[in-house]
N, C-alpha and C positions, 0 to 999 in steps of 0.2 A: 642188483647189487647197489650199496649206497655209491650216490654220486659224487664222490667224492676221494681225489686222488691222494692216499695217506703223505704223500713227496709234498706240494705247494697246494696242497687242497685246490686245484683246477677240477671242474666236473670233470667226469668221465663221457656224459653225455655230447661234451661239444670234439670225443676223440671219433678216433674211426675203428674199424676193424682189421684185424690182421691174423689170416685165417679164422680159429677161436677162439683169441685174444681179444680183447680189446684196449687200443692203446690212444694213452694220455696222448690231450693234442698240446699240451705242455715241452716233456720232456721225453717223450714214447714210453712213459715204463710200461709194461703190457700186464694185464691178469685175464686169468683164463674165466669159466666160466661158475668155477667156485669160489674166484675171488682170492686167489692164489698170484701173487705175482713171480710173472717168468721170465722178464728182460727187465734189465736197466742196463738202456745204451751206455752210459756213461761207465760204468766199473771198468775199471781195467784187469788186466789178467790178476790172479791172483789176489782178488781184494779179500777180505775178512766177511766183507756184508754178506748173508744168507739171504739170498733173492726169496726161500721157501718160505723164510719167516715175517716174510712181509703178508700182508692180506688186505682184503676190503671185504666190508658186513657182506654177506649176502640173504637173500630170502627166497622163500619159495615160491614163487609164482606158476598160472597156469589160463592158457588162452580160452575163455570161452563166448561167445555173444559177438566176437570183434573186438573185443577186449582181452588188454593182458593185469590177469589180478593178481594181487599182490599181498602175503599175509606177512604183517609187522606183529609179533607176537607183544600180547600186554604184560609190562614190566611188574604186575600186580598177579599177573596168574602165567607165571613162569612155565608151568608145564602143561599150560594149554594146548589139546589137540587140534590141528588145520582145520577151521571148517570148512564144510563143503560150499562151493560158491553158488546161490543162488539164480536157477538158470530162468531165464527169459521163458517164458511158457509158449509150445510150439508142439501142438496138437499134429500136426501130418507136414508132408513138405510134397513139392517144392513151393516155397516163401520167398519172398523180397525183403529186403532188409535194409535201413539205415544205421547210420550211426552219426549225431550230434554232441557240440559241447561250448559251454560256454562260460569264460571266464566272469566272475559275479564280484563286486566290493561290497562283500556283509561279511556278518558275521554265522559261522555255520550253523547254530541253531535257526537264525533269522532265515535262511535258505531255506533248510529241511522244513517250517512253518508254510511256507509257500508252497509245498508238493502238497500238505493236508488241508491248505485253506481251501474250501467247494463253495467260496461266495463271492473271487474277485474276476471270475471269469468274465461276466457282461461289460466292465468297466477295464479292466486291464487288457484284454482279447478284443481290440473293437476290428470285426472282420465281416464283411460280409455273410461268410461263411461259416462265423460262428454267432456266439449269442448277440443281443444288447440289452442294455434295460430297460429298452419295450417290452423286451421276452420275457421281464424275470415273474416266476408265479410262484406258488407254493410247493413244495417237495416236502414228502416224506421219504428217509430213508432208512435201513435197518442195518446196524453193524453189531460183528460178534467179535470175539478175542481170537487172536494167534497166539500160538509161545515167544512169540518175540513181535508181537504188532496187531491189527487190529485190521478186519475185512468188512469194506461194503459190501453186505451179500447180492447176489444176482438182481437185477433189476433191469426194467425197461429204461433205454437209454434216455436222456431229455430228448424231450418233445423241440426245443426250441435250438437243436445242434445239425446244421443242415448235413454234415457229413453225414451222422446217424441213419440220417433221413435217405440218403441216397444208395444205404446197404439195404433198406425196407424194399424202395424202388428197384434195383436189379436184383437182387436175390430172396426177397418176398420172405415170408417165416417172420418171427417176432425176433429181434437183438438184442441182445441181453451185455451190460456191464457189470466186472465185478472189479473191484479197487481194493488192494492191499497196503498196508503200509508194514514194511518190515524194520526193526531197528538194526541198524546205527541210524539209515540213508537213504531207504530204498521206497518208492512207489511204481506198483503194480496195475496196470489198466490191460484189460482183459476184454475185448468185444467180441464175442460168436452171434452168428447169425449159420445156423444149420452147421455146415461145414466147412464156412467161409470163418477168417477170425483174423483180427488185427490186435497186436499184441504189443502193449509196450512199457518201456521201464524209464522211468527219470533216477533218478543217485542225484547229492550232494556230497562232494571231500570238503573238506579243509585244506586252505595252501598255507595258510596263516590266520591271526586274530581277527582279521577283517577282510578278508578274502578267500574265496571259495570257488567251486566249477562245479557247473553244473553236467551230466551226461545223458546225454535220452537218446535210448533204443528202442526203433520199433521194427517187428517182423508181418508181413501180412500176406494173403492169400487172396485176396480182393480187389476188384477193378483194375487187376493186374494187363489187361489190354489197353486200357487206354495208354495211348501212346507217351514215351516217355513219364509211368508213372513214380516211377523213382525219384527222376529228379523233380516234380511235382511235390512227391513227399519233403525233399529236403526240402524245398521252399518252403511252403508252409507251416513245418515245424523250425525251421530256422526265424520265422519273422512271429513264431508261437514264443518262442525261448528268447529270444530278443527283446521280447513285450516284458516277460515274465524279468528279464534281466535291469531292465530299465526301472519296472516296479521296486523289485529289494531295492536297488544303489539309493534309487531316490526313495525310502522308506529308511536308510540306513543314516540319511542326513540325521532325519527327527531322531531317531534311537540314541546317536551320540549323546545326547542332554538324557539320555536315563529316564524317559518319562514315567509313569503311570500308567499302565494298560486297561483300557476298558475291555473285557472281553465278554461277550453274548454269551448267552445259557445254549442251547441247542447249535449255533450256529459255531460256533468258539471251541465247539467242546472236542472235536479232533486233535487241536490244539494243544490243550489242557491234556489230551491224552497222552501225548508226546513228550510234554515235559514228565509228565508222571510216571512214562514208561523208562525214560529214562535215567530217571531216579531211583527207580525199582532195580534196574539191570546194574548200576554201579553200587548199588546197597546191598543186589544180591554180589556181586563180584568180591565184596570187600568181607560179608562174613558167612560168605557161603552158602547162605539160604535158599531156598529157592527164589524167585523175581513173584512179588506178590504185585498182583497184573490187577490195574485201576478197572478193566472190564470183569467183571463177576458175570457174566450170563449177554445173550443177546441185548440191546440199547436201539432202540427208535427215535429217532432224533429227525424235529421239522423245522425249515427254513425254505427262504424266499433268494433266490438266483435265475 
């Protein structure tokens, strides 16, 4: 429901619960779970006010990944159908699972640019355990179209990512990466190695014009012995999205002045696909067309990471 109480506009979120009410930590007026309000302490007997005719918005929400989602329908396609929420890929169980998030000062395009950039990793990630730019060499890669975003197809993982390297060393077989990017927000990373798979998702929301959060989900099935490998995992990707955190805020100084962007042919061009997808998607929303998708056919694209 919105957060916000229709009496002194106090959140709802800073109240408590009472039974399955939830009430203002204001004045207790309470609303149920449609957003119906069913108590105001203060009326006295016999007042006039219709407690029924009070409300607060609600929306349809549904838990899944560890998360609870949430559809805000668009004031432009009024009777748009729920989509279905996009689930985290999870080939067999049982899995291990995290979940991270972190609050980012950019602006939400500038976020979402950082899930599709594949060149800041040696310079922004400096880890042992991942790249540098001793490592960087040349890559070819091959991406096709989705209906709403655009797939690195299958590929051997980098040569220069020691993680990678140590699903080779215990479970042998060839690892394969596949990367999706889906519109609004979403990125997709996919590693199977036989029947082994580590799976994960990063999202950008919007809080506001210059602020945003970041969420990364991963599920795996892998080096699940070693001990304490969960909390392993959150480290790792906690000091991964930290990195990636510091990158935007401090990229966000220079943007203020509205520069000029140099963008690379190959290397930029996911980039370029994203703003074009989502010109596509708001041009189709506005006169109905279908989204004419800047990918026409499979795209081979080389760079140096």
């Amino acid at each position: 429901m919105r957060d916000i109480c229709p009496h002194r506009g106090m959140p709802l979120s800073f109240g408590r619960m009472r039974g399955d009410c939830i009430e203002c930590a204001y004045h207790g007026w309470q609303f149920d779970h449609k957003g119906r309000c069913k108590e105001i302490p203060a009326l006295v007997s016999g007042s006039s006010i219709q407690t029924d005719k009070i409300g607060v918005s609600t929306y349809p929400c549904r838990e899944r990944d560890g998360y609870v989602w949430v559809f805000i329908a668009d004031p432009l396609q009024p009777h748009q159908s729920i989509p279905d929420i996009p689930q985290l890929p999870l080939p067999s169980s049982p899995y291990r699972m995290i979940q991270i998030s972190k609050f980012v000062n950019c602006a939400i395009d500038d976020g979402i640019i950082g899930l599709v950039d594949p060149l800041h990793g040696p310079f922004v990630h400096q880890s042992p355990l991942w790249r540098t730019p001793a490592s960087m060499h040349e890559k070819t890669k091959t991406f096709e179209p989705l209906p709403a975003g655009f797939r690195m197809i299958p590929h051997a993982p980098s040569k220069n990512s020691k993680p990678y390297k140590l699903l080779n060393l215990f479970y042998g077989g060839s690892p394969t990466t596949t990367i999706d990017f889906l519109l609004p927000n979403q990125r997709f990373e996919f590693v199977q190695c036989g029947s082994i798979f580590v799976s994960m998702r990063a999202m950008v929301t919007p809080l506001t014009d210059q602020q945003c959060r970041i969420y990364f989900c991963a599920a795996w099935n892998a080096l699940t012995w070693i001990p304490f490998s969960k909390t392993l995992f959150r480290y790792f990707g906690n000091n991964f999205l930290e990195q990636d955190k510091q990158a935007m805020e401090r990229q966000a100084v220079g943007l203020r002045y509205k520069p000029a962007l140099m963008l690379l042919d190959d290397a930029d061009e996911p980039t370029k696909w994203y703003y074009k997808l989502k010109a596509a998607h708001l041009a189709s929303v506005q006169t109905g067309q279908p989204l004419e998708h800047p990918l026409k056919g499979r795209v081979t694209l080389r760079w140096k990471s």
